[in-house]
DSSP file (Angstrom, degrees, kcal/mol; ACC not computed):
  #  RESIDUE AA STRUCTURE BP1 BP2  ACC     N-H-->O    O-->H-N    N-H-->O    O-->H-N    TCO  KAPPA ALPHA  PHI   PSI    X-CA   Y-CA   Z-CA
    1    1 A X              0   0    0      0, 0.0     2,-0.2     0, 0.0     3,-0.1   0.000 360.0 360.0 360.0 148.1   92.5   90.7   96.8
    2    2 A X        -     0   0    0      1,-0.3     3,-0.1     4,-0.1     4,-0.1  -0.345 360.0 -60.8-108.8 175.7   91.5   88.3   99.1
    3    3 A X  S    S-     0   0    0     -2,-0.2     3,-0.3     2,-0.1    -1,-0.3   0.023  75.6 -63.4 -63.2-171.4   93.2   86.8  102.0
    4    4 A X  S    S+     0   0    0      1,-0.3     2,-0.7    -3,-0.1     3,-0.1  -0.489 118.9   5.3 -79.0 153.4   96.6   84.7  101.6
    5    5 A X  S    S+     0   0    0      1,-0.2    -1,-0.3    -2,-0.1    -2,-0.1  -0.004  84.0 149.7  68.4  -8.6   96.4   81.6   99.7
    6    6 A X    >>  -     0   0    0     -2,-0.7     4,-0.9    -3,-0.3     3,-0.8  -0.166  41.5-149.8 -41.3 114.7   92.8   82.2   98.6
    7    7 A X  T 34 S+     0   0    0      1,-0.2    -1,-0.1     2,-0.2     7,-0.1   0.430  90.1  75.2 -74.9   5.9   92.4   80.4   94.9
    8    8 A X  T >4 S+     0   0    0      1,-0.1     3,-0.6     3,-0.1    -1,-0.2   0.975  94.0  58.2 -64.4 -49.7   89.4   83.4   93.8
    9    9 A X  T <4 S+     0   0    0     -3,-0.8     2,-0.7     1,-0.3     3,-0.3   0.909 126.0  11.7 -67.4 -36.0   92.6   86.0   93.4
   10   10 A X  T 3X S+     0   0    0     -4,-0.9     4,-0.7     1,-0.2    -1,-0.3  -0.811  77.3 155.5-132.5 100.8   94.5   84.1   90.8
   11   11 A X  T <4 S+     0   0    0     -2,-0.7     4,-0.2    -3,-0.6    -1,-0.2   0.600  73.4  49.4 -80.2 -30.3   92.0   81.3   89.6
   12   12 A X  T  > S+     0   0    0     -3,-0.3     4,-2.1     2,-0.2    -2,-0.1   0.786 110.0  47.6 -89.9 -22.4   93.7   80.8   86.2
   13   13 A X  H  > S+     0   0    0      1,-0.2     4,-0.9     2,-0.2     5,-0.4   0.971 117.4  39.4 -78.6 -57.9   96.7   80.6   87.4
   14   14 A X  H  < S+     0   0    0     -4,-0.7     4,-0.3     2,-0.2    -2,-0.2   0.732 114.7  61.3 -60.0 -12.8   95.7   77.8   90.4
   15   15 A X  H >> S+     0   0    0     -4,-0.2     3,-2.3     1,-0.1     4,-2.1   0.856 112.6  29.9 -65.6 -83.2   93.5   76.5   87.5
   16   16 A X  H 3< S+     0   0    0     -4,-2.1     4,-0.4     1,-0.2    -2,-0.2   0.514 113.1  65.6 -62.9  11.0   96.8   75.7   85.1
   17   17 A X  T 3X S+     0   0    0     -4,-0.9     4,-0.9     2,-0.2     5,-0.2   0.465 104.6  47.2-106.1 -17.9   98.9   75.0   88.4
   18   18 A X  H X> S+     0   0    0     -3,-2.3     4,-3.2    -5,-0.4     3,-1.9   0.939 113.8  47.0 -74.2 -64.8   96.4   71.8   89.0
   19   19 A X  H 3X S+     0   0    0     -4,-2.1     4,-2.5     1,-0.3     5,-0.2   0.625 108.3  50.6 -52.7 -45.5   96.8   70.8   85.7
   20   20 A X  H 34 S+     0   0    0     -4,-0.4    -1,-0.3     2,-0.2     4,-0.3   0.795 121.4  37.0 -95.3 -48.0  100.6   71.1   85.6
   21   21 A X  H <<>S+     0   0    0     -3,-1.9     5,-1.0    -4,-0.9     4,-0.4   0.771 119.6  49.0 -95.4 -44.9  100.8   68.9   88.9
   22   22 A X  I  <>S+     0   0    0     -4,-3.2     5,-0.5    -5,-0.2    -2,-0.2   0.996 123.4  23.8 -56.7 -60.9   97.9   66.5   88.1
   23   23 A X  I  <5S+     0   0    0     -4,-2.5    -1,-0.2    -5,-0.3    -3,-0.2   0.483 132.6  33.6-104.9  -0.5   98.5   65.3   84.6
   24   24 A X  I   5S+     0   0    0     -4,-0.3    -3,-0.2    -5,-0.2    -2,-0.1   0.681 122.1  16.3-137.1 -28.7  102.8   66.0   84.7
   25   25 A X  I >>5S+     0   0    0     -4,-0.4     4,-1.9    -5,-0.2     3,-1.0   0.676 116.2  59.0-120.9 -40.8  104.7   65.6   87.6
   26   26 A X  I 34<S+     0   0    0     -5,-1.0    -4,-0.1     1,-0.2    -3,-0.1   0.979 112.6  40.6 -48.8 -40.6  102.4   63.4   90.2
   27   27 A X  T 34<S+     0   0    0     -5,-0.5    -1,-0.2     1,-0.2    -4,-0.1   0.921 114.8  63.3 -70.1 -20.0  102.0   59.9   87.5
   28   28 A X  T <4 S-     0   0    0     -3,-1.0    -1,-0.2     1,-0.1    -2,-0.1   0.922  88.1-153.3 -97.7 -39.6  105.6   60.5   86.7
   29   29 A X     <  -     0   0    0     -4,-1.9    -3,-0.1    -3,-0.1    -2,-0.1   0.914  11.9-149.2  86.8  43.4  107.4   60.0   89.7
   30   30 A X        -     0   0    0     -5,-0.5     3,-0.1     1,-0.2    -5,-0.0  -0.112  17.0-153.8 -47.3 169.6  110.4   62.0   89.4
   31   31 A X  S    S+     0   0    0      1,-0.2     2,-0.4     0, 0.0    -1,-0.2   0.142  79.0   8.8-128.2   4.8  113.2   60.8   91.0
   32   32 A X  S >> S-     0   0    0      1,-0.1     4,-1.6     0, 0.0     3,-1.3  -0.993  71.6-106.7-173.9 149.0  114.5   64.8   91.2
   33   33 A X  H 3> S+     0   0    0     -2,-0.4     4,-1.1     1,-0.2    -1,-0.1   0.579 117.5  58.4 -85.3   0.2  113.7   68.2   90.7
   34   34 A X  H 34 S+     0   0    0      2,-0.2    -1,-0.2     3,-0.1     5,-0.1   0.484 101.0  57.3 -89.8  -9.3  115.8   68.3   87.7
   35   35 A X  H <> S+     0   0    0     -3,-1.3     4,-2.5     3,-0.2    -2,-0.2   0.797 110.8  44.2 -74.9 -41.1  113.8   65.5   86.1
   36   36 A X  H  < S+     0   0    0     -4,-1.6     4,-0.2     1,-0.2    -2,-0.2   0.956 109.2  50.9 -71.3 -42.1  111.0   67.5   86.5
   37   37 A X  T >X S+     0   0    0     -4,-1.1     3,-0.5     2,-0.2     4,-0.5   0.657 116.0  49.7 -40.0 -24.1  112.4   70.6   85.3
   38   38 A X  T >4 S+     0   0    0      1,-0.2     3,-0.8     2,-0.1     4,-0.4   0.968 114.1  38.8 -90.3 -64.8  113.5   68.5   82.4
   39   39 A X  T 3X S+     0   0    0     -4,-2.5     4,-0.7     1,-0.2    -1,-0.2   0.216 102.5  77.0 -64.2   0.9  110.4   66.8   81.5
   40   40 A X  H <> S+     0   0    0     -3,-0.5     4,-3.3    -2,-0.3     5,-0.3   0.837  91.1  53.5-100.6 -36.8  107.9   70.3   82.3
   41   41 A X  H <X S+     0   0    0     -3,-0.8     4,-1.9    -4,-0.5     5,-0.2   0.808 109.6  45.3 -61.7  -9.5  108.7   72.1   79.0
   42   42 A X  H  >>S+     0   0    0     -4,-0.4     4,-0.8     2,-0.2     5,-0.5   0.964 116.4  49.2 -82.3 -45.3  107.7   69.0   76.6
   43   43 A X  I  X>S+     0   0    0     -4,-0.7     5,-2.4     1,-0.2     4,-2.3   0.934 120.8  34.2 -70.0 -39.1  104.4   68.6   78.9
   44   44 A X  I  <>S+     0   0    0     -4,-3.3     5,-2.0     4,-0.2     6,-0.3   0.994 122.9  47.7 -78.2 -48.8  103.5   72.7   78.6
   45   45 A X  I  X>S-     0   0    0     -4,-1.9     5,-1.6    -5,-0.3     4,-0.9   0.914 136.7  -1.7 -48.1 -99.8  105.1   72.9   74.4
   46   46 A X  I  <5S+     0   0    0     -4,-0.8    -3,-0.2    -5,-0.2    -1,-0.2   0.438 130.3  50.7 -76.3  -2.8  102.9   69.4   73.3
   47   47 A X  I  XXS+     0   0    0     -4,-2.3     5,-2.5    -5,-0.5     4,-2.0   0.434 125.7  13.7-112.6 -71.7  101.3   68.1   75.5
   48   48 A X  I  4<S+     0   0    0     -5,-2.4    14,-0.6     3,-0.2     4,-0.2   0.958 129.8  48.2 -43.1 -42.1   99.0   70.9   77.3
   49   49 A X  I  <<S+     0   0    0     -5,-2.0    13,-2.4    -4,-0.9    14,-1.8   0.983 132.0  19.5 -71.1 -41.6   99.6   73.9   74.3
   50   50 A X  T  4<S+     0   0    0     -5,-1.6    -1,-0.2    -6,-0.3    11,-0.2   0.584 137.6  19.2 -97.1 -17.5   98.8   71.2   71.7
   51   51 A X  T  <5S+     0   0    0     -4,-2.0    -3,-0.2     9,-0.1    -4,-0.1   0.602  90.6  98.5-133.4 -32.7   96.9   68.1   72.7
   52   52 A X      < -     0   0    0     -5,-2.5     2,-0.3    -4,-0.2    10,-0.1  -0.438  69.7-142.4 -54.6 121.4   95.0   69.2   76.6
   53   53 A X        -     0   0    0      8,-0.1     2,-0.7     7,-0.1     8,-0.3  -0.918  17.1-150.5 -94.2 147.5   91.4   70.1   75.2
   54   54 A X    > > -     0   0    0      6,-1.5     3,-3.7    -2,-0.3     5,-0.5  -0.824  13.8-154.6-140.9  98.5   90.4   73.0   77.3
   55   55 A X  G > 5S+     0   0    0     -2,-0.7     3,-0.9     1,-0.3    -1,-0.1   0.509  84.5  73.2 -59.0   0.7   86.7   73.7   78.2
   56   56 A X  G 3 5S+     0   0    0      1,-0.3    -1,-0.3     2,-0.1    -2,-0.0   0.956 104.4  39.0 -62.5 -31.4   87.0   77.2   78.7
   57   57 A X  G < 5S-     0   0    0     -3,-3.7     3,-0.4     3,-0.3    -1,-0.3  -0.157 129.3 -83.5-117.5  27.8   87.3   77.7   75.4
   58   58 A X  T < 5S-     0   0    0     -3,-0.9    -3,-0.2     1,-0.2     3,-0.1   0.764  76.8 -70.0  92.3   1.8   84.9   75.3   73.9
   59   59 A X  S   <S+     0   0    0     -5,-0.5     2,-0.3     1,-0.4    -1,-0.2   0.535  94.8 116.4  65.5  37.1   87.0   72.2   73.9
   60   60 A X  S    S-     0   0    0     -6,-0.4    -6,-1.5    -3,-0.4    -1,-0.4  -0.777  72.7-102.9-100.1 145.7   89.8   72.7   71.2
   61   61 A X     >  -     0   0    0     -2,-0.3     4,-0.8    -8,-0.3    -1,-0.2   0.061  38.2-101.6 -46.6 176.8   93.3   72.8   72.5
   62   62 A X  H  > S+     0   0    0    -13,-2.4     4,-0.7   -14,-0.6   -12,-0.2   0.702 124.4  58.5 -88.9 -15.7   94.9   76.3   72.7
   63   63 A X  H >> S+     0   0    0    -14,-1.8     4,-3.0     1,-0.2     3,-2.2   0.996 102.2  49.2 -62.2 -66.8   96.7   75.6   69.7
   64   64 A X  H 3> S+     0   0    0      1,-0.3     4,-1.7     2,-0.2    -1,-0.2   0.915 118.8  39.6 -42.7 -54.6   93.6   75.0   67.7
   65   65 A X  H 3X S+     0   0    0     -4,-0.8     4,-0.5     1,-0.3    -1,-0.3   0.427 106.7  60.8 -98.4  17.7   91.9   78.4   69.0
   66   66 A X  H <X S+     0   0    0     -3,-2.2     4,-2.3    -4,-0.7     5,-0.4   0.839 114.7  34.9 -76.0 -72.5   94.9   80.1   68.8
   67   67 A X  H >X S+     0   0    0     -4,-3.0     3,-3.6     1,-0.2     4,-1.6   0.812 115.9  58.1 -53.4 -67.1   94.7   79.1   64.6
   68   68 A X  H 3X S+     0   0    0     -4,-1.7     4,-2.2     1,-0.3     3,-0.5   0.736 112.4  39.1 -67.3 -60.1   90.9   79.5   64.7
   69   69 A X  H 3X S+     0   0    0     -4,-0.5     4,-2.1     1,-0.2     6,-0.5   0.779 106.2  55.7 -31.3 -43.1   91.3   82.9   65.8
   70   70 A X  H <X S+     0   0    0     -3,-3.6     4,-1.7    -4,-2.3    -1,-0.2   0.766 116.1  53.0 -74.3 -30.9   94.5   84.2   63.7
   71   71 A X  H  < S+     0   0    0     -4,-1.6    -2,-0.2    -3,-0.5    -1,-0.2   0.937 108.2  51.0 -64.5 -45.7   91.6   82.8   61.0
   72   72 A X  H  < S-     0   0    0     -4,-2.2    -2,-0.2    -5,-0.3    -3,-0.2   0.755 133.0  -0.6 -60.4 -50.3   89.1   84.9   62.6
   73   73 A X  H  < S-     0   0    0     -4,-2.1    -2,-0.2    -5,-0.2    -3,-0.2   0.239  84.2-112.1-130.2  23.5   90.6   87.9   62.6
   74   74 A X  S  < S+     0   0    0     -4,-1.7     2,-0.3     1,-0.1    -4,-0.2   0.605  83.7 111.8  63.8  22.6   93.9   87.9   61.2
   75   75 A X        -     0   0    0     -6,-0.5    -1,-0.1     2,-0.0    -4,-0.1  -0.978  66.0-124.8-131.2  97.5   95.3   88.7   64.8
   76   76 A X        -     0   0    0     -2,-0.3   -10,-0.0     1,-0.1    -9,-0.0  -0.384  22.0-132.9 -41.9 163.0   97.5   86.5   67.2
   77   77 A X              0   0    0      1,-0.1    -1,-0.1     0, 0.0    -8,-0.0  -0.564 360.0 360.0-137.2  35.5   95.9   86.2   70.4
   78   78 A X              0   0    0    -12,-0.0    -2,-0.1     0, 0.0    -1,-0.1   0.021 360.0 360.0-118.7 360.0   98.9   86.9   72.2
């Protein structure tokens, strides 16, 4: 571990914590933090799990290389 706030220790997590702020609550303009709470499970369910293509992984949503996997080896990847 690295010093306080450093983004090395938890990269994936400050990775998907841009994403979450970038593309879902900054354009939206909430008017409340219960708007956002309302409006963050549809963005993580459809719009990131299912529709975000994601270059770690080759550019398929997670959805897609979630199936391509369970295809692959007969295995969730969870």
């Amino acid at each position: 571990m690295g010093c306080r706030g450093n983004p090395d220790d938890h990269a994936k997590v400050e990775n998907s914590m841009k994403a979450l702020k970038v593309e879902a609550v900054y354009p939206a303009a909430f008017a409340s933090f219960e708007g956002v709470a309302d409006h963050l499970p549809h963005f993580v369910e459809v719009i990131y799990n299912k529709r975000r293509l994601h270059s770690a992984v080759g550019y398929p949503s997670p959805q897609q290389f979630e199936d391509q996997h369970i295809r692959r080896t007969g295995k969730s990847a969870a």
